[in-house]
N, C-alpha and C positions, 0 to 999 in steps of 0.2 A: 585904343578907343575908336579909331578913326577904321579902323580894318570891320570890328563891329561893327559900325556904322553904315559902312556896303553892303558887308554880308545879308543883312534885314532887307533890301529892297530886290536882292539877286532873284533871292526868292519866288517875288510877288510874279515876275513876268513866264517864268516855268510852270505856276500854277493856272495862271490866264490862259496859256499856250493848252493847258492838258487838258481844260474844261471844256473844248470845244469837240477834243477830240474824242471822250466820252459820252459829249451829245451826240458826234456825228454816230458812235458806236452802237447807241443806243435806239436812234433811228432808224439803222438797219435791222435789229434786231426784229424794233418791232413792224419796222414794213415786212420782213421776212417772213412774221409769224402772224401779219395781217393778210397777207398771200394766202398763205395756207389757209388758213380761217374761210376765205372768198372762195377759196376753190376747192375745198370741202364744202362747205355749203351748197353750191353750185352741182354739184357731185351725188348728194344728199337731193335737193331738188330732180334732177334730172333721172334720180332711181325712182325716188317715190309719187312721180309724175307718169313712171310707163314710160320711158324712152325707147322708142326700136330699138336703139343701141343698148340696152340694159343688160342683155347678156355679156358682151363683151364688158360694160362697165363693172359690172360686181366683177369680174373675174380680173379685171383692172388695177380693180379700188385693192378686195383682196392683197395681192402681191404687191403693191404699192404701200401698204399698210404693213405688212412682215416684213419689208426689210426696211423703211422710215424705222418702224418700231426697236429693231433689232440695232439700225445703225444707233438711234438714241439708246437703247438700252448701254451699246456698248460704249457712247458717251458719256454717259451716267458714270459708269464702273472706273473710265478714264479718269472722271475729274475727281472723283472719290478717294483714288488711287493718289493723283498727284498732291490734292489737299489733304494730305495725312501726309505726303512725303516730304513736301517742301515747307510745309508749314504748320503749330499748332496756336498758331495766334487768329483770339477770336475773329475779329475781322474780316482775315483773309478767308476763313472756313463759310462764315455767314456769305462773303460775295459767292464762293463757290456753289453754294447751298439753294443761291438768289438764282444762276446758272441753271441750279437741277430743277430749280422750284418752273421756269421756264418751258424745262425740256419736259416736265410734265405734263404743263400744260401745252404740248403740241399733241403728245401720245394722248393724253384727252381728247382732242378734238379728233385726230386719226380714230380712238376707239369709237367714239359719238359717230362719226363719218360713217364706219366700217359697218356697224349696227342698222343705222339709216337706210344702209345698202341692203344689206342682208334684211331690213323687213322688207320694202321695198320692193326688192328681186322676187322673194318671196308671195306677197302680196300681187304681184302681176305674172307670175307667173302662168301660161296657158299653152295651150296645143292650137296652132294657128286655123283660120278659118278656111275651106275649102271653096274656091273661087271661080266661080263663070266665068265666060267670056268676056262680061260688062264690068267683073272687077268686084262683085259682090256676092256675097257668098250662096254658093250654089244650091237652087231648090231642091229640097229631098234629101240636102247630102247632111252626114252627119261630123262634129267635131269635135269631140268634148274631152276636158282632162276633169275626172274626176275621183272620189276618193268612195272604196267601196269595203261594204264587212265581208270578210273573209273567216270563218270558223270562231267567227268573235273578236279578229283582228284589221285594223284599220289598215288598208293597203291602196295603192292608187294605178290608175290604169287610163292608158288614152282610148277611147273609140273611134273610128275614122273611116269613111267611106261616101263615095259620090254618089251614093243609093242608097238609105236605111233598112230596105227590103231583097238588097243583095244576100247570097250564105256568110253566114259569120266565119274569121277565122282566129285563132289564138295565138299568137305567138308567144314563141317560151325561147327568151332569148338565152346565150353564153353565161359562163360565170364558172363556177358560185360564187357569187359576192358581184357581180357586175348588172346592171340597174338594164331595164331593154327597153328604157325611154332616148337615148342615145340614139337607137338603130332606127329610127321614122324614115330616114332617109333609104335603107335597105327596103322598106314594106309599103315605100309611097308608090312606087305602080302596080301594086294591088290592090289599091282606094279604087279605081277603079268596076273592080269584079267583084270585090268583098269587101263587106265590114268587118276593117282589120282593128285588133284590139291585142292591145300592146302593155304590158304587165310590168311595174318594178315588184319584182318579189321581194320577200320578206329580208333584210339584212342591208338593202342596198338601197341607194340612191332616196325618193318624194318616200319610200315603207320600209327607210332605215330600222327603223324601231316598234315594227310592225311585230314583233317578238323577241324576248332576249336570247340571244347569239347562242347560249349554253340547249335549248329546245328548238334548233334547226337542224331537222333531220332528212334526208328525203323523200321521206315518206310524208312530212309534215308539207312540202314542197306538191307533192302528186296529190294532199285531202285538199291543198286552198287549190288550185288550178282545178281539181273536180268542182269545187263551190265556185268558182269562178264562172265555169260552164256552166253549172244550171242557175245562174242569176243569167246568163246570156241568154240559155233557150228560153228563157220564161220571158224577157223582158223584149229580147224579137220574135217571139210565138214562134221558132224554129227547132224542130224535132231532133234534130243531130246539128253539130256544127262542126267546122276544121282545124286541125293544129298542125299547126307547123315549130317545129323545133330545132335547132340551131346547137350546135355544140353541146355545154353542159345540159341544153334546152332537150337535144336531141334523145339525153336521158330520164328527164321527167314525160316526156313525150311518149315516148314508149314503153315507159311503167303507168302513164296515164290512160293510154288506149287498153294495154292489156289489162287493167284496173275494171275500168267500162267499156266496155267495145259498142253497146247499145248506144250510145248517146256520141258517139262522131262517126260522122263520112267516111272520112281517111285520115292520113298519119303522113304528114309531109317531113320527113328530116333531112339536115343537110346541117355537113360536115359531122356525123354519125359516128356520136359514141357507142363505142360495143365493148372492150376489156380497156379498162383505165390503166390497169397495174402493165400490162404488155404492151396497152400504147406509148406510155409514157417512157419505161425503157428504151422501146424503139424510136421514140424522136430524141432522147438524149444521146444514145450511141449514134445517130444522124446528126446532129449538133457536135458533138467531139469530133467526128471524122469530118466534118465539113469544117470548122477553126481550125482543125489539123491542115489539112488542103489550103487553107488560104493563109497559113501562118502565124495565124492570132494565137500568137503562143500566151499571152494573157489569159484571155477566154477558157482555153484548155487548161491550164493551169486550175482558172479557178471554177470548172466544170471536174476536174476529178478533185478539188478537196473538198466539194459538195456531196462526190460520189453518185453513183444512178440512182432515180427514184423506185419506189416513192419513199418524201420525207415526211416528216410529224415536229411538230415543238414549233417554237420559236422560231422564225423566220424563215418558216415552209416556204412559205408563197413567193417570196424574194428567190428562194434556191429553184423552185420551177420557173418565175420567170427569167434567170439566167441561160436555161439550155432552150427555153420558147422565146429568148428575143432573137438568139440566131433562126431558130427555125422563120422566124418571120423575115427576117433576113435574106435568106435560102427563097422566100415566096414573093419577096418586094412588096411587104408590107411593112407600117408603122412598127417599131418595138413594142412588147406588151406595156413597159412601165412606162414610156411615153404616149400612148397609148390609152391606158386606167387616166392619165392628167390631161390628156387633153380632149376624151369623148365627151365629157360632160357639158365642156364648154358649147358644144356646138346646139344642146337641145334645152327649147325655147320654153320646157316644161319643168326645165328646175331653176329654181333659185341660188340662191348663194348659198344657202345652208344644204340645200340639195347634192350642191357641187361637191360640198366638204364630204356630205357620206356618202358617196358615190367612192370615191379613192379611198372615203373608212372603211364602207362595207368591201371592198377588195382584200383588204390587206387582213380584215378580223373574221368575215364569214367565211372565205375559201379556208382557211385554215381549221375553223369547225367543221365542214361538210366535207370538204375532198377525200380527208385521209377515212369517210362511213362510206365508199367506193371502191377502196383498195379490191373487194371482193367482186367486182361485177363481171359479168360476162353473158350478155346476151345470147350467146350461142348457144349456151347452156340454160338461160332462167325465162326467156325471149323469143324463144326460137318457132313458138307460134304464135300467130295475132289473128285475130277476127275480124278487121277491118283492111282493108286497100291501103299498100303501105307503097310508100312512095320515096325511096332512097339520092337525095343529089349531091353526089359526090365530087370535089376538086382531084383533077389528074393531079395536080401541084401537089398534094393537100398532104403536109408531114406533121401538121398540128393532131388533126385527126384521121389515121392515119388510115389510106383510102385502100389500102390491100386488108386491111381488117375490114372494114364497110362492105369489099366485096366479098369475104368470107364469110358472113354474118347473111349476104343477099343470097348466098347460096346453101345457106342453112334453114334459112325462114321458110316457114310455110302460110299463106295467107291467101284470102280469096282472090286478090290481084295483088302482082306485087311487079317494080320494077326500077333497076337503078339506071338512071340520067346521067354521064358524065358531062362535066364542066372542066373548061381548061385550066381555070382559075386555083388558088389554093385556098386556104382555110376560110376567106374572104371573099365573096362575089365580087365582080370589080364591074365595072359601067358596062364592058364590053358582053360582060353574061345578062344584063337585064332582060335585053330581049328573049334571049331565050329561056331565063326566070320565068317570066309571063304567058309563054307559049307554053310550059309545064303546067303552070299553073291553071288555066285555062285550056287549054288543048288538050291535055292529061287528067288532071285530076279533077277539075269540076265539069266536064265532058262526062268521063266515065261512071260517076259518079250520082248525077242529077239525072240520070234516065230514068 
């Protein structure tokens, strides 16, 4: 009786002891998850305000939100896992459940956050103002990011120049599937000379869904950059205007000139596609003998179970950008797949949801359009143009590949024509600007505007 007797009060002082420790518990919790709350808000305020920083924030908040998300998901599944293992008494399953019921409510506010951002981003997104000496933006000059119809398709396109009544020029950037709102930085010392106007085509980046993926062909690529052009000439009362083309660019460029030849100046290309199917062999066999050379026995390995291009199916564009990340390599540039994830970041014209199809339209459009070029060959379909063609080539250049460029310059027939060597490879690098502009200027709108 007497042992009973203790037993009853031993109790009382282990329960006193435990209650405090489930307050202190619980306090953390919820300071933990009153943190987050403040600083998601905060986060939320600071996108939907237009913060200068907003670019780098959405791209922040993003990654910061997949992997919170991801580590809670995988806490979820943990405690799920352990509450069925160690226990079927209701109690214990309810506290667990009180757990998840928490962890929900974090990935709420992360998703509410992440949304925030992405309208946000969205909502202030622009193409920066072109700026005098006094810091305000420059008389005459023009800035504008806007969104324009194209053959009955919503597309969007920057215009830019320190003079509204400069000659227009076009650019038709890289790709297919890569967005040419990125590359400002490439075409900012031609603001200058020209009203440059800068295109996300259909598939990629701010004209993700400017058409579906299954009706991109390139020929559908050459009818909008034709509509594209005569809303330019009409809208600067300018009779011809200029295009410059870039890589995959370099191929609408030159089906677009030979298209119309009446309605542009000239035909600026650089890094000049001419055979897809013989280029691409030849930078994969330069990719395999160059891991060979440097013992990346990896790489080569898994460059022959890929085999030589070109591929089709499922996971095309991965198997080309394995034998082009060396080649970029070989030129001391960024990797292509590091590369697709981090150009987007840098341009102040997309948002968050921009970001996201910028690496979609990569990985879903190149694989519709690439492999309707297997057949190309300029020398053969190209091989005369009726405009002043103007070829700038990288000495470096095994992307595209610069003994084809000059093969194609010694075939062509054209009222002028002439290929520019650059040191550079697939890439113009700081040190080619200047003499970018001296082409540009000194060459082609010299000869040209007489």
């Amino acid at each position: 009786m007497s042992t009973l007797i203790q037993d009853v009060p031993s109790a009382q002082p282990a329960q006193r002891e435990h209650k405090p420790l489930l307050h202190r518990l619980r306090g953390r919790q919820a300071l933990i998850i009153g943190g987050m709350a403040l600083l998601l808000v905060l986060l939320m305020a600071l996108a939907a305000f237009g913060s200068p920083l907003w670019q780098l924030l959405s791209t922040g908040v993003l990654v910061f939100a997949l992997v919170v998300v991801a580590l809670l998901a995988i806490g979820v599944l943990i405690i799920a896992a352990i509450s069925k293992a160690v226990t079927r008494w209701r109690p214990n399953v309810a506290q667990w459940l009180r757990r998840a019921g928490r962890l929900a409510i974090i990935v709420g506010m992360l998703v509410v956050a992440l949304g925030g951002v992405a309208v946000g981003s969205q909502a202030h997104a622009s193409t920066p103002p072109i700026l005098g000496a006094n810091g305000q933006p420059l008389s005459g000059s023009i800035a504008t990011l806007e969104q324009v119809t194209l053959d009955g398709s919503q597309q969007w396109i920057t215009i830019r120049g320190k003079n509204a009544r400069n000659p227009v020029l076009l650019f038709l950037m890289g790709g297919p599937g890569a967005g040419g709102l990125p590359d400002q930085g490439f075409l900012a010392p031609l603001e200058d000379h020209f009203v440059v106007v800068n295109w996300d085509q259909p598939g990629t980046g701010k004209s993700y869904g400017a058409a579906p993926h299954s009706q991109l062909t390139p020929q559908r690529y050459v009818d909008d950059a034709f509509a594209l052009t005569q809303l330019l000439r009409a809208r600067f009362h300018q009779d011809k205007i200029y295009v410059l083309g870039s890589s995959w660019g370099s191929i609408l460029g030159i089906m677009l000139v030979q298209q119309h030849p009446d309605v542009f100046y000239a035909y600026v290309g650089h890094g000049q596609m001419v055979n897809t199917t013989e280029n691409d062999i030849m930078g994969y066999q330069f990719a395999l003998k160059y891991a060979a050379d440097h013992g990346n026995t990896n790489t080569v390995n898994a460059l022959k179970r890929n085999g030589p291009p070109p591929y089709t199916g499922d996971g095309m564009a991965m198997k080309y950008a394995a034998y082009m990340d060396v080649l970029q390599e070989y030129m001391g540039q960024p990797s292509m797949t590091l590369g697709i994830a981090l150009m987007p970041q840098i341009a102040q014209e997309y948002g968050l949801v921009d970001r996201v199809n910028f690496v979609r339209g990569f990985l879903e459009t190149f694989g519709v359009v690439y492999p309707q070029l297997r057949d190309l060959d300029f020398t053969r379909t190209a091989d005369t143009l009726d405009v002043p063609v103007y070829l700038l080539a990288g000495r470096a250049d095994v992307n595209a590949m610069s003994s084809l460029t000059e093969r194609y310059y010694n075939a062509l027939q054209a009222p002028h024509k002439e290929l520019i060597w650059f040191k550079s490879g697939h890439s113009m690098t700081n040190a080619d600007t200047a003499q970018f502009v001296d082409v540009m200027v000194n060459h082609v709108l010299q000869q040209t505007q007489r």
